[in-house]
N, C-alpha and C positions, 0 to 999 in steps of 0.2 A: 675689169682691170687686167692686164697683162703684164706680167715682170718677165723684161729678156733677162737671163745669164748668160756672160760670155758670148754673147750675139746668137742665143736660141732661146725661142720664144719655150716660155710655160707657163702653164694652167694654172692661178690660184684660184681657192675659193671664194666667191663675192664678199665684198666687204662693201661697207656704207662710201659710198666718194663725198670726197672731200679734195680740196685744192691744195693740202699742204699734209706733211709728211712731219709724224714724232720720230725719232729716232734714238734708241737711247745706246749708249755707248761704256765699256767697264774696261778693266783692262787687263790684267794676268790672269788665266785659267788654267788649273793642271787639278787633276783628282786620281793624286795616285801618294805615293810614299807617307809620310805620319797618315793620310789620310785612311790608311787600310794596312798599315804594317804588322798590327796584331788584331789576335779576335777584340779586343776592345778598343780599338778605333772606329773613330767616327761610321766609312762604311758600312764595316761589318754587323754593325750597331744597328745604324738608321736606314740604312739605303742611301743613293748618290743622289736621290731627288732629293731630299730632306736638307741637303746643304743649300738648294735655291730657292724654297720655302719660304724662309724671311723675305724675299725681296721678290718673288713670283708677281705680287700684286703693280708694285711697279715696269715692270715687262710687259705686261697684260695691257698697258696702254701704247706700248709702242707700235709702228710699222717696222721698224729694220731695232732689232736689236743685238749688238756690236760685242764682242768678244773679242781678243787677242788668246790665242788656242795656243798655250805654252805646255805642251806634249801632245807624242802619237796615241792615234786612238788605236791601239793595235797590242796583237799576242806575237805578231811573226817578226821577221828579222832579225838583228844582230847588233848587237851594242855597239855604236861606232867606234874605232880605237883611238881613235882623236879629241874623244867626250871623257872628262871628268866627271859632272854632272849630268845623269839618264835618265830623261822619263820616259815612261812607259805606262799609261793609263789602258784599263781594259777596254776594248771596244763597245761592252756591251754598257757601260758609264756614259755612251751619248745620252742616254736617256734622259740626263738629268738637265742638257742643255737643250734639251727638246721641252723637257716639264719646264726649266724657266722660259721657251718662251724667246731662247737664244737661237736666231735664224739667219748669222751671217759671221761669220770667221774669217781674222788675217792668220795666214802662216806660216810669214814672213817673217820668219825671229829664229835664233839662236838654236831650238830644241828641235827643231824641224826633221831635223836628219838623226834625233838619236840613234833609234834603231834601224839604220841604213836605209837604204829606198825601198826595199819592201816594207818598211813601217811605213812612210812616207804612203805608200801607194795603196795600202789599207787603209790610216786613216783620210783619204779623197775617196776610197769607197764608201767606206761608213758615213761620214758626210753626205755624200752623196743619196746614197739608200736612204739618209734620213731629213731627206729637203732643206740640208745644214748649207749656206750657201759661203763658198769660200774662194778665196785669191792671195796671192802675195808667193806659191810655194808651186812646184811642179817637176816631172821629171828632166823636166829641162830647160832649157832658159826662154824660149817659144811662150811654154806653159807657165814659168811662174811670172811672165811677164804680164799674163793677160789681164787686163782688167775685167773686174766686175760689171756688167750694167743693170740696170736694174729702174722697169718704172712702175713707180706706185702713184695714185691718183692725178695720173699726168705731165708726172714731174719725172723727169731721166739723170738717174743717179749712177755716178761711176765711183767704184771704188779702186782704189791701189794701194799695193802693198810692199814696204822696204824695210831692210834690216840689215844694220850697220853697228856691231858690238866690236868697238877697236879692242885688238889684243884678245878676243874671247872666240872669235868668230873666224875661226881660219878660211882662207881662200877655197879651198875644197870642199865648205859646206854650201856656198854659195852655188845657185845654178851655171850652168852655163851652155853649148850647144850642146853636148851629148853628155851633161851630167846635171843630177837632180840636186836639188836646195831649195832654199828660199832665194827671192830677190834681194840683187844687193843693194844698198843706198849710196848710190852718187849723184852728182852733180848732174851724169851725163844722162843716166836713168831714170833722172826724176824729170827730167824735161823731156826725153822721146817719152815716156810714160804721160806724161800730164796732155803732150802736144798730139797723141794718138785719140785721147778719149774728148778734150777738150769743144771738139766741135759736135761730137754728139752725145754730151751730156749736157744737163740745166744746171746738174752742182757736181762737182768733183770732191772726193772726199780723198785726202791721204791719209794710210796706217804709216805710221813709222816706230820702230824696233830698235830704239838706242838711247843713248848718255850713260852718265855713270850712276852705278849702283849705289842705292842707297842715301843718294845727294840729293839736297830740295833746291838745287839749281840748273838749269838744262845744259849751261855753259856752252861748250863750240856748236852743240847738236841742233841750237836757235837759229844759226845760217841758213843750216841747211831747212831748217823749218819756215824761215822768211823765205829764202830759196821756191821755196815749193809754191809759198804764195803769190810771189813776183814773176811765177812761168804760168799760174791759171788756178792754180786748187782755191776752193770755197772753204775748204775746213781740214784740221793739222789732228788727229789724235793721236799721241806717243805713247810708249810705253817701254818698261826694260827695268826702268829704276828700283820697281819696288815700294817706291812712296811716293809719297802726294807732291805734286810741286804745283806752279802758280798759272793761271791761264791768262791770255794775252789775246789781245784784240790790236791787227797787225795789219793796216792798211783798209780798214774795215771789215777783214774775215777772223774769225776764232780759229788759234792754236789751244790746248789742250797739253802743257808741256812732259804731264806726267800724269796718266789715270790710276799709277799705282796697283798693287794687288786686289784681284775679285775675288777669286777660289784660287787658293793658295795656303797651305801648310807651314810658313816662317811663322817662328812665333814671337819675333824680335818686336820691341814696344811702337818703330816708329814706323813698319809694315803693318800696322794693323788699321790703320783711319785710312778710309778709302771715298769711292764719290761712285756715283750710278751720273754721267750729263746727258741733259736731256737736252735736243736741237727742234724746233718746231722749224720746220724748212718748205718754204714752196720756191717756185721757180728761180726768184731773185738770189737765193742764199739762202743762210740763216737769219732768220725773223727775231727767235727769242731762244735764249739759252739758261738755263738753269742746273743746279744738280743735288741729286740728295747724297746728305752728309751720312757714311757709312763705317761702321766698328764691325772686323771681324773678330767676334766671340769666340773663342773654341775654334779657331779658324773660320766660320761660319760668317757670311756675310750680312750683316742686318744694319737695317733704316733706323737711325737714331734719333733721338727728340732732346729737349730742354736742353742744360748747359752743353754735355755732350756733344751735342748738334753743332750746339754757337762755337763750340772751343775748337771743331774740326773747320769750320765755315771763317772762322776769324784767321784760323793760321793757312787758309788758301788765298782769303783778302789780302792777308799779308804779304805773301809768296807774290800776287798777280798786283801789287801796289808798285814794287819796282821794275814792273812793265806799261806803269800808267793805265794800270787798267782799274775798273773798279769790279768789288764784290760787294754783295750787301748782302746780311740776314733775312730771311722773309718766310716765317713761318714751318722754322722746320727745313726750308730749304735756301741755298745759296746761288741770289738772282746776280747772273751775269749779265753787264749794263754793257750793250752793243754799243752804245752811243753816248759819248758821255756827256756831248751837250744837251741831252734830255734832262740832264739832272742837278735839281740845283743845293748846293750848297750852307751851311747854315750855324754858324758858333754861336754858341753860349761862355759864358765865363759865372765860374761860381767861387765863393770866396772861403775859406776857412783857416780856423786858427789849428797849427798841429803841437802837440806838445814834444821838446827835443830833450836829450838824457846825456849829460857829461860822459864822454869816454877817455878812457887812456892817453887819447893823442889830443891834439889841441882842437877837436873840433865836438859840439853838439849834437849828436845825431837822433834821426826819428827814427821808429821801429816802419818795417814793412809798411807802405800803405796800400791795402787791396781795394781796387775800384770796382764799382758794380758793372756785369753783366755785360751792362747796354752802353757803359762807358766806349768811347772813340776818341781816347787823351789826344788834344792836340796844339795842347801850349801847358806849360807851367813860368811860374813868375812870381816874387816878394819881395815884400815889403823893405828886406835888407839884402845884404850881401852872402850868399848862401849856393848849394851847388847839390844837383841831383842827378840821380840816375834810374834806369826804368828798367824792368823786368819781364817776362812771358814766365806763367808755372807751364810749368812740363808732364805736369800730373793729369792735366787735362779735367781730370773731373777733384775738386781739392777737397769734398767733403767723403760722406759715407751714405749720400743718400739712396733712395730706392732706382735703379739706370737698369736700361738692358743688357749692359754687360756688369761685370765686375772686376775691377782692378787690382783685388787683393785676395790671397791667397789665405784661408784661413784653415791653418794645419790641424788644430783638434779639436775638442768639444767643449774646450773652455774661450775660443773665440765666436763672436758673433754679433750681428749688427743689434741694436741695443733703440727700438723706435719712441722707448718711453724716456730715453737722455740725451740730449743734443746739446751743443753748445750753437750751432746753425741748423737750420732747417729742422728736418724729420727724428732723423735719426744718427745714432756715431757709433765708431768701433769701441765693443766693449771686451776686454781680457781678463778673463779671471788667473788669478792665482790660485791655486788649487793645493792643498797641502797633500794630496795623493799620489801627484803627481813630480816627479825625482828632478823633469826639466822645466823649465819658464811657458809658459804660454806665450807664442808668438803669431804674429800677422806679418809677411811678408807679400811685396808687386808678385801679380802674376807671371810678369813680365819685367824685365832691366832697362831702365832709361836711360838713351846715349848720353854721355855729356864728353867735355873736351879739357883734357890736363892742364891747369894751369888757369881755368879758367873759374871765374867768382860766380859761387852760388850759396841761395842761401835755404836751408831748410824750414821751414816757419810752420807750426801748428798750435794747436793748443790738448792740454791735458786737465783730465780730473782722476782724481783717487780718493779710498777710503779705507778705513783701516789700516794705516798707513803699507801702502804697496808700493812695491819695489816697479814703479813703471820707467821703462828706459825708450828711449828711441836711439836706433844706431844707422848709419851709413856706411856700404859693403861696396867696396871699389873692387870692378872686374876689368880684365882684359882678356884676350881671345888668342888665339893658335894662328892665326892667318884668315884674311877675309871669307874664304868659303865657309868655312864652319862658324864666324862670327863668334858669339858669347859658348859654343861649344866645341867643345875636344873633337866631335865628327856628328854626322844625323841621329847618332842612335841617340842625340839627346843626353848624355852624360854630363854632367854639369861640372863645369870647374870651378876649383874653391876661393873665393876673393884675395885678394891680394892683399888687400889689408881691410881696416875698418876705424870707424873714429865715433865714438856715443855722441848723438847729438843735444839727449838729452837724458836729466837720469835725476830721481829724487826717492823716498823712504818716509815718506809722511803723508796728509790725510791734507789734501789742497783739493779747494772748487774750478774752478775754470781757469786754467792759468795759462798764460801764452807764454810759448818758447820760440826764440830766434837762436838758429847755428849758422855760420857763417863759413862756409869752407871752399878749397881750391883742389881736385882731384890728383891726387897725385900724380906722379911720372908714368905713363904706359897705362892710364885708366882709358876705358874705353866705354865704360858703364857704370852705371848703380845700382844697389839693391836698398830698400827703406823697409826697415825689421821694427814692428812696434812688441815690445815686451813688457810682461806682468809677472814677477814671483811671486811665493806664497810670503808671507812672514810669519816664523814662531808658529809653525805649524798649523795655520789657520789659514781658511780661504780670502780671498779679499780681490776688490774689483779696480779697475782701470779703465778708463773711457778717453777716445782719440778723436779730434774730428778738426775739421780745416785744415788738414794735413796740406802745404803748399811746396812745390820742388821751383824754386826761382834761379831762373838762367837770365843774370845782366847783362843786358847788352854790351853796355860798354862802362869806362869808371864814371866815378862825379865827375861832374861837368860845370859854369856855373850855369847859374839865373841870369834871366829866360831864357827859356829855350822851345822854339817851333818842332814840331812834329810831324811827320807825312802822315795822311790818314789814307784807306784803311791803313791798321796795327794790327797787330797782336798781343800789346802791352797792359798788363794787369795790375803791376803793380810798380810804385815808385817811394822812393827815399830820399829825404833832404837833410844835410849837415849844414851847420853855420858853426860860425865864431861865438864862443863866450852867450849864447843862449836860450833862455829855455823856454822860448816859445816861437814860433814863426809864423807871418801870416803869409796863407798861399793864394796865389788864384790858377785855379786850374779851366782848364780850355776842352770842351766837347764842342765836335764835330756830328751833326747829323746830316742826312741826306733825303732828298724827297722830288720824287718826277715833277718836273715843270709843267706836262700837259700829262691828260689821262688817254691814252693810246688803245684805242681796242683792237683787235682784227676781228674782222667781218668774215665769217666762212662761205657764208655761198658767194662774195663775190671777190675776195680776199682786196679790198680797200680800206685804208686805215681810215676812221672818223674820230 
C-alpha cells in the first residue's frame, strides 16, 4: 500500500488489504491550560497519553484517524496581539496523539496562529517528525490551500481544510500570498479547493471550522456545508461549537454539523457529551456510518454505555430529525441510516388510565409522567377533552446509579452513594446529618445546567428520611461576566455566587419514598443551574436521607390539546396531562419503532452487497 501526501508518495508499513477504508473522526483538540496549570493537574499527574487511554481501543481499528488540532504544538513564538484566547501546547504532548492512534490533522481554525508563525511553523514540524498528517494551515496561502491526498487500500482520499469564525477570526489570521494562517471558508475556496482534487480523488472529505459557539444548531454555516456538497465533496465534518449538534444526510453524502469537544479543558455541562464517527468508506463514498456516544470525565474523553449512551444518542437523533435524517440506538452505539428507504417503520399504541389531582386553577392535572428508556413517543390521545405537554430531563442520567462518570459532586464524608437503598435500580444518594458537624451535608452537579429565563421547568425526584431529618433540595440560578468566561469570573476557575435560589423541596420528619414535583421559571439574567441536595442533623443526633430519580425537565413548549402527532426520532422523556373537573384520564400513547427492511451485508474480498 502506498499513501501519497500532498502529491509525495510515502512508505507505510504493510497492513492486511482490504477494499474499504474505517475512518474515524473527533473534533476539538488542545492539551494545554486546566489541563497542566498546577502540579495537580491532569498532566502533571498522569502523563498526556493517559487522556487517550479511554478511547485508544476505538482508534486501534481505524485507517485515517481525524482530529481538529485546536493549538500549536510549540515552545517558540510570540503571543499574537490580536488573540484573547492563546494556546500554547508543549511539543513534546504529540505523544499522546501518536499513543491514540491520531494520524491526520486539520489546522484550519481559529488558534492556528496563536503564537505567531513561528508557532505555526513548529507545530508542521512536529507533525511532521511525527508522521502526524495535516492540511488546512501554512505559511502561506499556496500552503494552506493544499490538499491532503492520501491512498489506503486502493481508495484515493482527499482531504480539505476551512475556517470561518465570523467576528472571532480576523482577516490577518487568515493566509494569504505572503502571509501565514489557516484557510479561509468561502464560497470561492471551497469550489477551487473541491474542483482541484475532485478528479483525482475517489472521496473528497471537507474539514470545516465554524458556526456558533455553544449552539445545537449549525444555522447559516449549513449553506455553506450543502455548498461543499453540491461543488463535489463525499463527506462534511465541522467543528468550532463546542457541542454536539445533529448529522444530516444531504443529497446522499453525510454532513457531521458539529463533532463537538475531544480533548478539551471546559468544564461547562453541555461541552461534555461528545461522539468518536465512524465512516466505513470504499470507492463509491460512504457505505455505513456510526458513532460512539462519548462523556468527558475530568475532561477525559471516555466510551459510554447503558442509559448514558442512550441519553447522548437520543439527543443527536433529535438534533439530526430536523434534517430528515434518522438516528437509531444500537448497542451502545448511534447507527446513522444512509438511506432511509431501507428502513421500515412501525406504531404501536398502548392504553392506560392516569390518575389527575385538583389544582388551584380550574384544571386537573397529572404529576410528571416518565417513559421508559426505549420509548419513541409518537402520538398521545383521550378519552376526553384534555391537553398536554412533553419534556427532555437535562440531567441526562436521572438516578444515582453505578456510570463511568459521575454527575455529582459529593463535598464530605457524610455523602455517598448508598447500594443497599434505592428507590430505582441499584443504588441512591444517601446524606447524612451528622451532629459533629456545624454545616448540612450537601450534594451538589459537578457541573451547571444551561437553561433559559422564563422558560418552564420542572424539578421532579423522590425522597426518603429517617429520624426525622431535615432533607431539603434547592435550585441556584447563575449567570456569567460575558461569553468567554461563561459560568466564571475568568479561567482561573473562581466561581461566582448564584444570583439567587428557590427550595425546591424541604421537610423535618421520618417519610418512605415520597415524590416531590417543583415547578419553576429561572429568573431574569439566569443562564444556569445548580441542584444542592441537603441533610441536617436534628437535636443533636445523626440521621439519614436518601435521593434518587432526581429529573431536571425542560418543556418544550405549554399545554396543548389532545391528540397530538409527534416527529420521531425525540428526545422526549416525559409528559403531563390536565383536563377539566377530573380525576382520572384515559390515555393512549403512540411508540414508534424502527427495523431494516432487507438484511444488507458487505462482502470484503469483493466489496458486493448480498
Amino acid at each position: 500500500m502506498v499513501l501519497f501526501y500532498s502529491g509525495q508518495a510515502l512508505s507505510l508499513s504493510q497492513v492486511e488489504e482490504k477494499n474499504y477504508i474505517i475512518a474515524n473522526f473527533v473534533g476539538d483538540v488542545m492539551m494545554t491550560r486546566r489541563w497542566e496549570n498546577t502540579p495537580d493537574s491532569f498532566i502533571p499527574k498522569y502523563g498526556v497519553n493517559a487522556i487517550f487511554e479511554p478511547t485508544r481501543e476505538i482508534f486501534a481499528q481505524g485507517d485515517i484517524n481525524f482530529a481538529n488540532l485546536e493549538t500549536p504544538l510549540s515552545d517558540r513564538g510570540t503571543p499574537h496581539p490580536s488573540k484573547f484566547v492563546k494556546f500554547h501546547t508543549k511539543p513534546e504532548y504529540v505523544s499522546g496523539l501518536t499513543y491514540a492512534g491520531i494520524n491526520v490533522v486539520s489546522l484550519a481554525n481559529n488558534h492556528t496562529l496563536d503564537f505567531s508563525e513561528e508557532g505555526l511553523q513548529q507545530t508542521i514540524d512536529v507533525l511532521n517528525a511525527n508522521n502526524i498528517k495535516h492540511f488546512g494551515s501554512g505559511m502561506n496561502l499556496e500552503a494552506a490551500a493544499k490538499p491532503l491526498l492520501m491512498e489506503i487500500h486502493g481508495i484515493k482520499i482527499a482531504f480539505l481544510g476551512f475556517s470561518g469564525i465570523t467576528g472571532k477570526q480576523p482577516p490577518w489570521l487568515y493566509a494569504d500570498v505572503d502571509r501565514a494562517g489557516s484557510m479561509r471558508l468561502t464560497s470561492h475556496y471551497l469550489e477551487e479547493g473541491i474542483k482541484t482534487v475532485r478528479d483525482q480523488a475517489d472521496v473528497v472529505i471537507v474539514s470545516i471550522h465554524g458556526g456558533k459557539e455553544y449552539s445545537s444548531e449549525p444555522g447559516s454555516w449549513r449553506e455553506l456545508e450543502h455548498l461543499a456538497i453540491d461543488l463535489g465533496a463525499d463527506l462534511i465534518v465541522s467543528h468550532h461549537p463546542h457541542v454536539l449538534q445533529g448529522v444530516e444526510m444531504y443529497k446522499g453524502k453525510l454532513i457531521a454539523h458539529s463533532l463537538a469537544n475531544f480533548v478539551f479543558d471546559q468544564p461547562w455541562f453541555e461541552t461534555l457529551p461528545s461522539m468518536i464517527l465512524t465512516c466505513k468508506i470504499d470507492k463509491d463514498g460512504v457505505f455505513e456510518a456510526f458513532f460512539h456516544p462519548i462523556y468527558r470525565a475530568d475532561y477525559v474523553p471516555k466510551s459510554v454505555r447503558g442509559n448514558l449512551a442512550n441519553s447522548i444518542i437520543k439527543e443527536i437523533a433529535d438534533y439530526s430529525s430536523k434534517f430528515s435524517t434518522l438516528v437509531l440506538p444500537e448497542e451502545n452505539i448511534g447507527r446513522i441510516i444512509l438511506d432511509r428507504d431501507s428502513i421500515s417503520q412501525d406504531n404501536k399504541v398502548i392504553q392506560t388510565t392516569i390518575p389527575l389531582q385538583p389544582t388551584q386553577d380550574k384544571y386537573s392535572l397529572s404529576t410528571p409522567i416518565v417513559l421508559d428508556e426505549s420509548w419513541l413517543l409518537s402520538s398521545v390521545s383521550a378519552d376526553a377533552k384534555a391537553e398536554a405537554r412533553f419534556g427532555r430531563d437535562l440531567l441526562w442520567l436521572s438516578g444515582f446509579e453505578e456510570s463511568e462518570i459521575n454527575l455529582w459532586d459529593l463535598n464530605g464524608s457524610g455523602e455517598l452513594y448508598d447500594d443497599s437503598v434505592a428507590k430505582f435500580g441499584q443504588r441512591s444518594l444517601q446524606i447524612t446529618g451528622m451532629s459533629s458537624n456545624s454545616s448540612d451535608g450537601q450534594a451538589n452537579l459537578t457541573s451547571k445546567i444551561p437553561v433559559e429565563s422564563g422558560k418552564n421547568y420542572t424539578l421532579l425526584g423522590y425522597v426518603q428520611t429517617e429520624q426525622n431529618a431535615k432533607a431539603k433540595v434547592e435550585i441556584q440560578y447563575y449567570t456569567h461576566q460575558g461569553r468567554r468566561s461563561k459560568y466564571y469570573s475568568d479561567y482561573s476557575d473562581r466561581p461566582l455566587p448564584p444570583i439567587s435560589s428557590e427550595t425546591a423541596m424541604a421537610l423535618s420528619e421520618s417519610v418512605p419514598w415520597q415524590l416531590f414535583s417543583f415547578d419553576f421559571q429561572p429568573p431574569e439574567n439566569t443562564e444556569a443551574v445548580d441542584i444542592v441536595c441537603q441533610n441536617a442533623s436534628t437535636e443533636g443526633a445523626n440521621n439519614r436521607a436518601w435521593f434518587d430519580g432526581l429529573m431536571l425537565i425542560e418543556w418544550q413548549e405549554d399545554f396543548a390539546p389532545l391528540p397530538q402527532e409527534l416527529p420521531t426520532p425525540n428526545n422526549l422523556k416525559v409528559l403531563q396531562v390536565r383536563s377539566h373537573n377530573q380525576e382520572s384520564l384515559n390515555i393512549w400513547l403512540g411508540k414508534t419503532t424502527y427495523s431494516q427492511r432487507l438484511n444488507i451485508n458487505y462482502t470484503e474480498n469483493t466489496g458486493s452487497m448480498s
